[in-house]
MDAnalysis code that builds the backbone (N, CA, C; Angstrom):
import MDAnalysis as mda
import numpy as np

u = mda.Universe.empty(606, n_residues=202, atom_resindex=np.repeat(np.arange(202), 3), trajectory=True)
u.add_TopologyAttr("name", ["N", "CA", "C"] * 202)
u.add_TopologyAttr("resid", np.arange(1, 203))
u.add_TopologyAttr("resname", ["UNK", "UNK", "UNK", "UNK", "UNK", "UNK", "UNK", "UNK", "UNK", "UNK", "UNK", "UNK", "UNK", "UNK", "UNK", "UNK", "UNK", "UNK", "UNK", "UNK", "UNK", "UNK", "UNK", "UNK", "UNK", "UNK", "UNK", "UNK", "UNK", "UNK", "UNK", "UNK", "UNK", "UNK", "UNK", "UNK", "UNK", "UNK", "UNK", "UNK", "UNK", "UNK", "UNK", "UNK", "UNK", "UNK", "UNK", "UNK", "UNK", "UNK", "UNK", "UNK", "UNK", "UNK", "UNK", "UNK", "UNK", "UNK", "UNK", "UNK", "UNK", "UNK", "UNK", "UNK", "UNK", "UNK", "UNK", "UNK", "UNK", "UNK", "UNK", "UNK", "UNK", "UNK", "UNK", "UNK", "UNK", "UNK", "UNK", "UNK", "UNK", "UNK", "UNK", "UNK", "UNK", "UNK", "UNK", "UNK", "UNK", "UNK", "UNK", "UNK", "UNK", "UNK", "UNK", "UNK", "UNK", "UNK", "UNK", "UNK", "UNK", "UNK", "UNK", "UNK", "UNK", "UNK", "UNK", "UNK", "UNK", "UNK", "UNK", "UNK", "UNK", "UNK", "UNK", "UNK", "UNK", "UNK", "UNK", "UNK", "UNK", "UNK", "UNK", "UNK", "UNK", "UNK", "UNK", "UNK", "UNK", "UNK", "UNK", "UNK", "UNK", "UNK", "UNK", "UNK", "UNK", "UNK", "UNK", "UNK", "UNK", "UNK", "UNK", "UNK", "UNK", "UNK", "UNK", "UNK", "UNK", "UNK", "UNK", "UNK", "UNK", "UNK", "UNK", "UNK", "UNK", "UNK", "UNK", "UNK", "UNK", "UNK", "UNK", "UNK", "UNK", "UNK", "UNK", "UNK", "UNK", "UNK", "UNK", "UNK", "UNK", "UNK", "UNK", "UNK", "UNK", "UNK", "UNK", "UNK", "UNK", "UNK", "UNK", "UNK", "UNK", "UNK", "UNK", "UNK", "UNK", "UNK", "UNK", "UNK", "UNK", "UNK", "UNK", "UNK", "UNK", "UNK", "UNK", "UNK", "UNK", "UNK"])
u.atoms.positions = np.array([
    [136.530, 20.934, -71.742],
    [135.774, 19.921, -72.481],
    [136.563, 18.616, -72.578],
    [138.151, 18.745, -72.741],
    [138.855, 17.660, -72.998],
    [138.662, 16.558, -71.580],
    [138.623, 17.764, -70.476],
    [139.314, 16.788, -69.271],
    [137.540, 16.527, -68.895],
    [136.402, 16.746, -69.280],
    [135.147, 16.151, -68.869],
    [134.988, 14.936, -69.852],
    [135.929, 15.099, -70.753],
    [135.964, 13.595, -72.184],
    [136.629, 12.896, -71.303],
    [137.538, 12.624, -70.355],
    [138.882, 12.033, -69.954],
    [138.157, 11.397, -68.635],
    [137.285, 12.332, -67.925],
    [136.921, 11.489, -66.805],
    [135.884, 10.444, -67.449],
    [134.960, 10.925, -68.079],
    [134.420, 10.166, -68.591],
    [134.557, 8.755, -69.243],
    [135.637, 8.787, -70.184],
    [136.703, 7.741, -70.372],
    [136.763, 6.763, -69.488],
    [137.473, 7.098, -68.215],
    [138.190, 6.532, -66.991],
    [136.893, 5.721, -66.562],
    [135.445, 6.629, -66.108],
    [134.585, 6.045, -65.714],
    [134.238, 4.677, -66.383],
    [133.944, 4.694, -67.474],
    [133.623, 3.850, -68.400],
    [133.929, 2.521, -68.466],
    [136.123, 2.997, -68.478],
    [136.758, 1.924, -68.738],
    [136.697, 1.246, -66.979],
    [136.637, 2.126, -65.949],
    [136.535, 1.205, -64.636],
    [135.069, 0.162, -64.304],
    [134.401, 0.704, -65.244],
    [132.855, -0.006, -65.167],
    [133.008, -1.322, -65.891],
    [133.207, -1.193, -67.462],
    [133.976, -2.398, -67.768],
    [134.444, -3.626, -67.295],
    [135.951, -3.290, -66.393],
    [136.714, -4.073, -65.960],
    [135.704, -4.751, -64.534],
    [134.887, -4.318, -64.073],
    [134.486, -4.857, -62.671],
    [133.102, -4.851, -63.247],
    [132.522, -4.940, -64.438],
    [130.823, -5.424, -64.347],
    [130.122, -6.446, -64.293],
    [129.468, -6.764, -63.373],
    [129.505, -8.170, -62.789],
    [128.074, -8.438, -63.167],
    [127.699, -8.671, -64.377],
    [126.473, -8.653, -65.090],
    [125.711, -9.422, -65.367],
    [126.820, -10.855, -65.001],
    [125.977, -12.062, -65.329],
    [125.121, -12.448, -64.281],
    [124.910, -12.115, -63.323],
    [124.262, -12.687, -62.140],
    [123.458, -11.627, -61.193],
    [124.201, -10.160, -61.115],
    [123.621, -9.351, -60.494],
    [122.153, -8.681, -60.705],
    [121.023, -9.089, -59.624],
    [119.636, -8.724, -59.559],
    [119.822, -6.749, -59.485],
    [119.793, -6.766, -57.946],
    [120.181, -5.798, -57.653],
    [121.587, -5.408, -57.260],
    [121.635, -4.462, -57.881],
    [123.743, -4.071, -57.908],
    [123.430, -3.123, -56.860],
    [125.208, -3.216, -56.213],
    [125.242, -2.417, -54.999],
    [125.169, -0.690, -55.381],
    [124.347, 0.016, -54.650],
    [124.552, 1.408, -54.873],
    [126.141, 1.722, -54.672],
    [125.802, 3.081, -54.966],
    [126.938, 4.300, -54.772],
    [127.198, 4.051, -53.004],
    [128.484, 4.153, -52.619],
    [128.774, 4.083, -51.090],
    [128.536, 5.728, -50.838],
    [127.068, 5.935, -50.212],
    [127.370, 7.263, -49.272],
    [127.765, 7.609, -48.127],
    [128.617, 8.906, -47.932],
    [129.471, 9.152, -46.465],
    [127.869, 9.445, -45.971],
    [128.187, 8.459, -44.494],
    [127.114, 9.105, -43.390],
    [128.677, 9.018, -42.249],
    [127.793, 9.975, -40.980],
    [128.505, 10.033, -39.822],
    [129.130, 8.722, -39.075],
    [128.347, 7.691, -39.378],
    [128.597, 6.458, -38.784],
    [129.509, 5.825, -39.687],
    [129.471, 5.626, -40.502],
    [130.161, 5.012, -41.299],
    [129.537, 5.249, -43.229],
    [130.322, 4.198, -44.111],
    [129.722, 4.446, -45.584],
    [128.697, 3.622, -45.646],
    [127.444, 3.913, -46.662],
    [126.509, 2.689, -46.675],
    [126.738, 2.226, -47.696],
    [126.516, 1.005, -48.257],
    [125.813, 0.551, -49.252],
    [124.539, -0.237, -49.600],
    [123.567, -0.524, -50.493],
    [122.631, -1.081, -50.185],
    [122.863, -2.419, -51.331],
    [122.561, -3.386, -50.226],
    [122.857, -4.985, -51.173],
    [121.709, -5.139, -50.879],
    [121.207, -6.044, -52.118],
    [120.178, -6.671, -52.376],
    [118.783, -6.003, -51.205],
    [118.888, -4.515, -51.449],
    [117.885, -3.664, -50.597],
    [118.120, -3.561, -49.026],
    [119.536, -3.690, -48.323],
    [119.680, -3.800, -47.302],
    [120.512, -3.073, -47.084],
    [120.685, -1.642, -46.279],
    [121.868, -1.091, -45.961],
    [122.859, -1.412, -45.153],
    [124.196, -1.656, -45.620],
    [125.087, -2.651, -45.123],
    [126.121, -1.220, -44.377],
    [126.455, -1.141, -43.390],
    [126.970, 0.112, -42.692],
    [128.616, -0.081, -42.032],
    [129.570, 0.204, -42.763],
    [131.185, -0.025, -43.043],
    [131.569, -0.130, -41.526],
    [131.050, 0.563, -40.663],
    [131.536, 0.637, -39.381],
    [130.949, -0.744, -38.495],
    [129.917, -1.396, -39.044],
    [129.559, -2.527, -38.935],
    [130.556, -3.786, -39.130],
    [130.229, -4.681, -37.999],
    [131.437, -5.752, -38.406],
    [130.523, -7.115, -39.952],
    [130.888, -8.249, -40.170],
    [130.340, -8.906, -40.936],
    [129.158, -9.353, -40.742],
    [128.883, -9.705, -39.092],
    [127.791, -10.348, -38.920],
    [126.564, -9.401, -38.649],
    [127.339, -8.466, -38.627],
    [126.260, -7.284, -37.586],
    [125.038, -6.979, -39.197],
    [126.374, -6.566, -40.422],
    [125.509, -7.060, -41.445],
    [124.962, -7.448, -42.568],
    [125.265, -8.759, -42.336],
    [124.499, -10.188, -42.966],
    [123.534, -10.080, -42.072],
    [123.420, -9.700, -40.710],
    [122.169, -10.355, -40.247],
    [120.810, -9.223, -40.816],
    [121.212, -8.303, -41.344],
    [120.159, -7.429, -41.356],
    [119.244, -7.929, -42.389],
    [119.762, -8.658, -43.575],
    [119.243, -8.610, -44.713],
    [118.656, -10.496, -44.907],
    [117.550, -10.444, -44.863],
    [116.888, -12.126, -45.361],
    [117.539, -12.765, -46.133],
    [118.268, -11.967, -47.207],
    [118.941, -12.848, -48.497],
    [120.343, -13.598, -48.088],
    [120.304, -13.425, -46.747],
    [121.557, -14.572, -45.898],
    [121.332, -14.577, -44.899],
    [119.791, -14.964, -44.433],
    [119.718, -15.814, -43.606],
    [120.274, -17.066, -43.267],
    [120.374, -18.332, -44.637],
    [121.228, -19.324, -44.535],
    [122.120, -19.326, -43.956],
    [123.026, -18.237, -44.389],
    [124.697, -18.175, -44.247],
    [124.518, -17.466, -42.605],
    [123.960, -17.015, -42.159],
    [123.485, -16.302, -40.797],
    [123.486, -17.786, -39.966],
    [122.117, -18.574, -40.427],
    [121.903, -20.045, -39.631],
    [123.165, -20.732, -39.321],
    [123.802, -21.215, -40.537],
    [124.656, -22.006, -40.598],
    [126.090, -21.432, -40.147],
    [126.425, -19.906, -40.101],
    [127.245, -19.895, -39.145],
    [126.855, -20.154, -37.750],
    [126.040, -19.703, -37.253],
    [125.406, -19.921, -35.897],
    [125.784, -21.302, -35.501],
    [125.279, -22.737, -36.439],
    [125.323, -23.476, -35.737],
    [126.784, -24.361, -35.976],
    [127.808, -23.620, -36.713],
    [129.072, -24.236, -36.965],
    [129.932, -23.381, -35.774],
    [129.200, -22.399, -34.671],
    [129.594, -22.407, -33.913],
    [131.171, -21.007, -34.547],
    [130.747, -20.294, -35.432],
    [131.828, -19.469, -35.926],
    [131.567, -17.848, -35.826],
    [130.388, -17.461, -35.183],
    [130.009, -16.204, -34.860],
    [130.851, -15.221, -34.546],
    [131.484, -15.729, -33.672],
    [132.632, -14.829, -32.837],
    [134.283, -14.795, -34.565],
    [134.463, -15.727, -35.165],
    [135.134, -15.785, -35.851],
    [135.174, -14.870, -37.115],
    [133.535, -14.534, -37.503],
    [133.290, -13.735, -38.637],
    [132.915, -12.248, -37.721],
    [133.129, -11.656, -36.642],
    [132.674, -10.802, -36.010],
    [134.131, -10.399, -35.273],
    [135.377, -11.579, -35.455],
    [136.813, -10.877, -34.512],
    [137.335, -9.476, -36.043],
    [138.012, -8.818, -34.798],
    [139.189, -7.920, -35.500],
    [139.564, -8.113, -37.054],
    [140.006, -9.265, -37.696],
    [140.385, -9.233, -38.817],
    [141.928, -9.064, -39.329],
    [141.636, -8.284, -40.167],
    [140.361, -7.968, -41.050],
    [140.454, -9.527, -41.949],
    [139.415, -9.622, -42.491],
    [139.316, -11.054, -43.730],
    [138.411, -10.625, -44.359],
    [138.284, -11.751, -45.735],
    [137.797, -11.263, -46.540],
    [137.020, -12.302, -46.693],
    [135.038, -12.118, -46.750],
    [134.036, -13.490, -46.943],
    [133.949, -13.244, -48.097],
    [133.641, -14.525, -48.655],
    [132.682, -14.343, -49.663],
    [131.436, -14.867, -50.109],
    [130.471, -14.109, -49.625],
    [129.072, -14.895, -48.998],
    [128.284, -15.331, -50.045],
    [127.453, -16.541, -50.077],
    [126.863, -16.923, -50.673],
    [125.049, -16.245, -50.258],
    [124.531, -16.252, -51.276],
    [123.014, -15.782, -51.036],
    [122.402, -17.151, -50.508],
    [120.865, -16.618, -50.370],
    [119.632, -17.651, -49.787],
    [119.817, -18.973, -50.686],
    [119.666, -18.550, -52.483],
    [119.675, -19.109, -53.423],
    [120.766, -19.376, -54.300],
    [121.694, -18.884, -53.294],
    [123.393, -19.764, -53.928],
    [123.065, -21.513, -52.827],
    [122.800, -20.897, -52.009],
    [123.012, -22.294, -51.208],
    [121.447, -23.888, -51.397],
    [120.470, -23.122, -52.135],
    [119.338, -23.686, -52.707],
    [120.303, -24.614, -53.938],
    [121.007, -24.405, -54.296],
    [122.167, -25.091, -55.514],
    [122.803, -26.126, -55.502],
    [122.824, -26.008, -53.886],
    [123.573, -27.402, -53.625],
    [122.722, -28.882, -53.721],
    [123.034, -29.857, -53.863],
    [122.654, -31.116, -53.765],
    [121.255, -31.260, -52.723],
    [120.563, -31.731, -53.112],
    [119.182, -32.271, -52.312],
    [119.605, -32.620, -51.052],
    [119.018, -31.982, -50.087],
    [119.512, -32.961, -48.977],
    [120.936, -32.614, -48.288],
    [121.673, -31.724, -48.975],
    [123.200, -31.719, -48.273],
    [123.602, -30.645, -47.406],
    [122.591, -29.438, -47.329],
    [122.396, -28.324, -46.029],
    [122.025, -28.576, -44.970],
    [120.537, -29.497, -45.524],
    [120.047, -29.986, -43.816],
    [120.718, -31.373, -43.373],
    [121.586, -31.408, -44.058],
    [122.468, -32.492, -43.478],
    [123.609, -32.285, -43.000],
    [124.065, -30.709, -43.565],
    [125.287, -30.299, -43.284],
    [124.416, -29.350, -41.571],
    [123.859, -29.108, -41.727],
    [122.996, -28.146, -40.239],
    [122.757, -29.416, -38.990],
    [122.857, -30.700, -39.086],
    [122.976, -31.147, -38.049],
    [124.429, -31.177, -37.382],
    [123.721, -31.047, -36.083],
    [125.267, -31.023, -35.129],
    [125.996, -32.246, -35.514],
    [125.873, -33.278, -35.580],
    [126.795, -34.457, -35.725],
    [128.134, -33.807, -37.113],
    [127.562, -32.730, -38.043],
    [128.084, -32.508, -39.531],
    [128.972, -30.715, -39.145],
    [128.804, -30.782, -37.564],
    [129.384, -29.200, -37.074],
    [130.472, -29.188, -37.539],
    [131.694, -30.210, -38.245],
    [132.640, -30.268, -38.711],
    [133.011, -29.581, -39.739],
    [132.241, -30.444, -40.330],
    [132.257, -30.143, -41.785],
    [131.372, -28.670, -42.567],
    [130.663, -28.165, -41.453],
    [129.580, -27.410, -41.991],
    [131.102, -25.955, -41.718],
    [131.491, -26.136, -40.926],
    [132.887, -25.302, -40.342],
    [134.204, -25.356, -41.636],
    [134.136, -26.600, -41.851],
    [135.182, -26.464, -42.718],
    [134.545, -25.739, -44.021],
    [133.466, -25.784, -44.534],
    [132.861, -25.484, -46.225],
    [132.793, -23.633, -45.698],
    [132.359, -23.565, -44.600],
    [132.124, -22.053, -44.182],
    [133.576, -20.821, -44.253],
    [134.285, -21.813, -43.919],
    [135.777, -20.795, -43.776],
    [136.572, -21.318, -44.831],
    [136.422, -22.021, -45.821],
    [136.731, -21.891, -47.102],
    [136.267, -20.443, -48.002],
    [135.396, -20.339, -47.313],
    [134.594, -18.776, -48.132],
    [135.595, -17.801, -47.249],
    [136.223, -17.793, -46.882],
    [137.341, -16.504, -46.202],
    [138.668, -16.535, -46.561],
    [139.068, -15.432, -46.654],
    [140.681, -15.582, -46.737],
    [140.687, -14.021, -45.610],
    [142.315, -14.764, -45.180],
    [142.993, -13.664, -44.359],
    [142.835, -12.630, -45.026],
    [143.033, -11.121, -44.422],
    [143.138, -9.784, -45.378],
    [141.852, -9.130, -45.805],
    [142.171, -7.904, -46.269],
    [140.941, -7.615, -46.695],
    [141.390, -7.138, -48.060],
    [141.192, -8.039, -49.064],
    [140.891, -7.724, -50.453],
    [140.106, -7.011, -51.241],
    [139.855, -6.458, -52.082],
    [138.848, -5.670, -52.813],
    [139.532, -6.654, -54.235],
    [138.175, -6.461, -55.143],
    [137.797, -6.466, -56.420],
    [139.159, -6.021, -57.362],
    [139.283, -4.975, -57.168],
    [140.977, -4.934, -57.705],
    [141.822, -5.665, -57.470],
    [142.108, -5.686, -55.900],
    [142.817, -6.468, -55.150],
    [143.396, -7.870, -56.242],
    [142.147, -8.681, -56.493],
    [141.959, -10.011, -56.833],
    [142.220, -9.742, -57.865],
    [141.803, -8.667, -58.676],
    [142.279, -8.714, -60.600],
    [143.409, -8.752, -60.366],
    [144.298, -7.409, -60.162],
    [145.594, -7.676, -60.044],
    [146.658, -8.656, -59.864],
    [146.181, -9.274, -58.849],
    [146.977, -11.171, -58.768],
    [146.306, -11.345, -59.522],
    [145.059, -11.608, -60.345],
    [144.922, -12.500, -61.606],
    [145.987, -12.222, -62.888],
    [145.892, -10.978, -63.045],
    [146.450, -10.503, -63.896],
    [148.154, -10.414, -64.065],
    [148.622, -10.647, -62.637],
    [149.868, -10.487, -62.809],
    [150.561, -12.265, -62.653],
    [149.686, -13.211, -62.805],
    [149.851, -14.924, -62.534],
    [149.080, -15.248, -64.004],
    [149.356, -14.526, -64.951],
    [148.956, -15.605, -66.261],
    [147.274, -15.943, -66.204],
    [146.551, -14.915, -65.881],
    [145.023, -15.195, -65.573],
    [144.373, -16.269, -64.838],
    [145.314, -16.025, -63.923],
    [144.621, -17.092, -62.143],
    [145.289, -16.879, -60.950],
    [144.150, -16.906, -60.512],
    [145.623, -16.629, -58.654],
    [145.192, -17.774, -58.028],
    [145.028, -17.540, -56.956],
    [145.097, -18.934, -56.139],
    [145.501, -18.315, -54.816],
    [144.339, -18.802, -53.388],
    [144.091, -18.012, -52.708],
    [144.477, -19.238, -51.519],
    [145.148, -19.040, -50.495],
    [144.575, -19.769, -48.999],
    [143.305, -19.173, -48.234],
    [142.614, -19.714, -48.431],
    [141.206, -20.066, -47.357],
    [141.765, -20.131, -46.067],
    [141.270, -19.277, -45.258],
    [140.919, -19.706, -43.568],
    [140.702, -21.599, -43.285],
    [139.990, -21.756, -44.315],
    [140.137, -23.224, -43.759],
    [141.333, -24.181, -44.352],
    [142.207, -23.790, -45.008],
    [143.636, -24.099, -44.712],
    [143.545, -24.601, -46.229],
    [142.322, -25.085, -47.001],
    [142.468, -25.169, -48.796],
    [142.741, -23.740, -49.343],
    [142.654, -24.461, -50.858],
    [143.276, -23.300, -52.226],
    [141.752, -22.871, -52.682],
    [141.516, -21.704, -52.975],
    [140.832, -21.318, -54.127],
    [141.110, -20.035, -55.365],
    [140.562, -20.896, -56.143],
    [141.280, -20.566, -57.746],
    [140.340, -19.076, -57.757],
    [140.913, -18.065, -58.476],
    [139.981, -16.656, -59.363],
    [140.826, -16.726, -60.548],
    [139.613, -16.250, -61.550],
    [140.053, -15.805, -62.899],
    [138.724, -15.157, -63.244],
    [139.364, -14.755, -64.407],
    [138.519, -13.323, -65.263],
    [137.883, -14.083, -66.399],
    [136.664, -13.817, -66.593],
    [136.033, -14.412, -67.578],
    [135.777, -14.043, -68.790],
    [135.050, -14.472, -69.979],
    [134.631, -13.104, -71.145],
    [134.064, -12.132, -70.437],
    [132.888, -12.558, -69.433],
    [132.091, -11.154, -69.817],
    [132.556, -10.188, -68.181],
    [134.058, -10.254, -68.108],
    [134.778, -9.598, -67.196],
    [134.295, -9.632, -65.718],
    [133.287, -10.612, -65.002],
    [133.305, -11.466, -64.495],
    [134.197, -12.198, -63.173],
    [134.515, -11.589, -62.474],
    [135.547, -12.394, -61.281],
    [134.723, -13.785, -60.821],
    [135.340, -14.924, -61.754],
    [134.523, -15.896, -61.168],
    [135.882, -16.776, -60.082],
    [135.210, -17.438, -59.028],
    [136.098, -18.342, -58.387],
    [135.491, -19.740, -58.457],
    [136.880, -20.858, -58.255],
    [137.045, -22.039, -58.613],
    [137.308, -22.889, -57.361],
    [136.326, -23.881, -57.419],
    [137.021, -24.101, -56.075],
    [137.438, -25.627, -56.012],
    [137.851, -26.182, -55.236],
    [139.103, -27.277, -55.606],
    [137.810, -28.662, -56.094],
    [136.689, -28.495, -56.474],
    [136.012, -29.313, -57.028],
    [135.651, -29.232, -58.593],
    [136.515, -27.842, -58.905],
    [136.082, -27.864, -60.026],
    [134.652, -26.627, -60.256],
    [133.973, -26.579, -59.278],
    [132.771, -25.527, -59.155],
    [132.913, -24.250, -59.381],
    [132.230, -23.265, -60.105],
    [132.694, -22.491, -60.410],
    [131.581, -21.142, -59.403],
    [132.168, -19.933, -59.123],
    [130.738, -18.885, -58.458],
    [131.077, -17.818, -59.211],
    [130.662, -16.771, -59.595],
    [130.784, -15.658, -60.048],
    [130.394, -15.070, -58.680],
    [131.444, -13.623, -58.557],
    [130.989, -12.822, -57.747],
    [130.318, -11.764, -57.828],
    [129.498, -11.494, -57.486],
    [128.166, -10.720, -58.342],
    [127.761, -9.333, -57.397],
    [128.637, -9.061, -56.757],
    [128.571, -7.723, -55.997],
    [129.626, -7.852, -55.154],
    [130.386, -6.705, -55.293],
    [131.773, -6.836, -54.728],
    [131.854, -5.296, -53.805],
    [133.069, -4.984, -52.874],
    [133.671, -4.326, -52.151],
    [132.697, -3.787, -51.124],
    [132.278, -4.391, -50.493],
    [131.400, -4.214, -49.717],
    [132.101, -4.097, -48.455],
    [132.390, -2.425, -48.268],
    [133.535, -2.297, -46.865],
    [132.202, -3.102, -45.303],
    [133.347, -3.529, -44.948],
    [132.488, -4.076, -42.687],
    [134.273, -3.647, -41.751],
    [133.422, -3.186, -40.885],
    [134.566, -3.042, -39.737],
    [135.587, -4.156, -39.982],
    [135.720, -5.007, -39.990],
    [136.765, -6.035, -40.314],
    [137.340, -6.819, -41.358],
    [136.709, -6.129, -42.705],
    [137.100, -6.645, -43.659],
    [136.364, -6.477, -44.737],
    [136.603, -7.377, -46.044],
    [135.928, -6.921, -46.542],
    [134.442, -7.896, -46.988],
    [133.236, -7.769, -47.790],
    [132.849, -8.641, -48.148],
    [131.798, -8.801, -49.739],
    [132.288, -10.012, -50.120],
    [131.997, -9.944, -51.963],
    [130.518, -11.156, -51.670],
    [129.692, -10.601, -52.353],
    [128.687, -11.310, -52.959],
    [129.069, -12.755, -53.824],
    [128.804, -14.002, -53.301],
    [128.914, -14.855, -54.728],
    [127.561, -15.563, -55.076],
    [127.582, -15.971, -56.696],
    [126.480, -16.820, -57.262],
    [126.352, -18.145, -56.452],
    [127.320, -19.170, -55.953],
    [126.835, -20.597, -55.354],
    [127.827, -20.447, -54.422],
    [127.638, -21.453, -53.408],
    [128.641, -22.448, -52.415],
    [130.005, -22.884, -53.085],
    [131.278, -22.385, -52.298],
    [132.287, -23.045, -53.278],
    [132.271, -24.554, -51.794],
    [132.599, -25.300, -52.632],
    [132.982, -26.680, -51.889],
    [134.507, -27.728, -52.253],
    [135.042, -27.312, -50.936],
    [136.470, -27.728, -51.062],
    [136.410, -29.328, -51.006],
    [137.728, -30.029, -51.444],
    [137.571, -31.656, -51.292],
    [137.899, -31.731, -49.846],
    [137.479, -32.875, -48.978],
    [137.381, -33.327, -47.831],
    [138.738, -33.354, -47.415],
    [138.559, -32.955, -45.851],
    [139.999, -32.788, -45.704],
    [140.591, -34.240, -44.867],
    [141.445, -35.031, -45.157],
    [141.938, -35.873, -44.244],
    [142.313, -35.940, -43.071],
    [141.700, -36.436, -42.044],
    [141.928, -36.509, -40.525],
    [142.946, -36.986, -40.256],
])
């Protein structure tokens, strides 16, 4: 009886520390073992571990955006190499957030630059998990501070309502709202908006 009180406990207190409540519609299921790999289902889409990143994002409508706009920043092969890294993808309606006008402006080829640089700001080398990131929060005075693939900083910290939100060098804030989402090459976290780094000097 004691040690069914004790797991119970444990469960509880691990739900706690990672409940990502402020934003999450649909939360990721339980990861089940299949032969191919583990599934999980995001936002109603089974996402399959042996799968690389793109193989799937592309399955599911709710990142189509982030699907388009890698396509035309020309980074396909980049979110689909070996790895491992870690995205952190924005939804249909993280990227609806941004400024009037500044997607389909960032989706013309003349803006392939820049649409490249805001895209691999959402990556870091490695493959992190949800712990991963508390832990450096927790062991840096409640903030870490990350290198991006695209060669900026981005800030994480823990919020009241326990919350992994990230900061990004504008000041913008995303909550990550479904996390550890194993892909053949890494790993990948759900966020609430677009983080947007300051412009980089040529």
């Amino acid at each position: 009886m004691k040690k069914s009180a004790l797991i119970i406990f444990f469960v509880l207190t691990g739900f706690v520390l990672f409940a990502q409540q402020t934003t999450t519609v649909n939360p990721v299921n339980d990861t089940v073992k299949a032969k191919w790999g583990k599934i999980k289902i995001v936002d109603g889409t089974a996402m399959i571990s042996s799968n690389d990143i793109i193989e799937n994002i592309t399955q599911s409508k709710e990142y189509s955006v982030l699907v388009t706009a890698i396509e035309d920043a020309g980074l396909t092969e980049t979110f689909k190499s070996k790895g491992p890294i870690t995205v952190f993808a924005p939804t249909n309606l993280a990227f609806e957030k941004l400024p009037a006008g500044e997607l389909d402006s960032l989706l013309q080829p003349k803006h392939k630059y820049d649409l490249s640089y805001l895209l691999t700001y959402h990556a870091i080398a490695g493959r992190l998990t949800a712990r991963d990131i508390a832990r450096k929060i927790n062991s840096n005075n409640g903030q870490a501070t990350f290198t991006t693939l695209a060669g900026s900083k981005l800030t994480a910290k823990i919020d009241e309502n326990r919350n992994i939100v990230l900061i990004d060098e504008n000041g913008g804030q995303s909550i990550v709202s479904k996390f550890d989402i194993q892909q053949s090459n890494g790993m990948l976290h759900i966020v609430s908006a677009v983080l947007v780094p300051k412009p980089r000097a040529i």
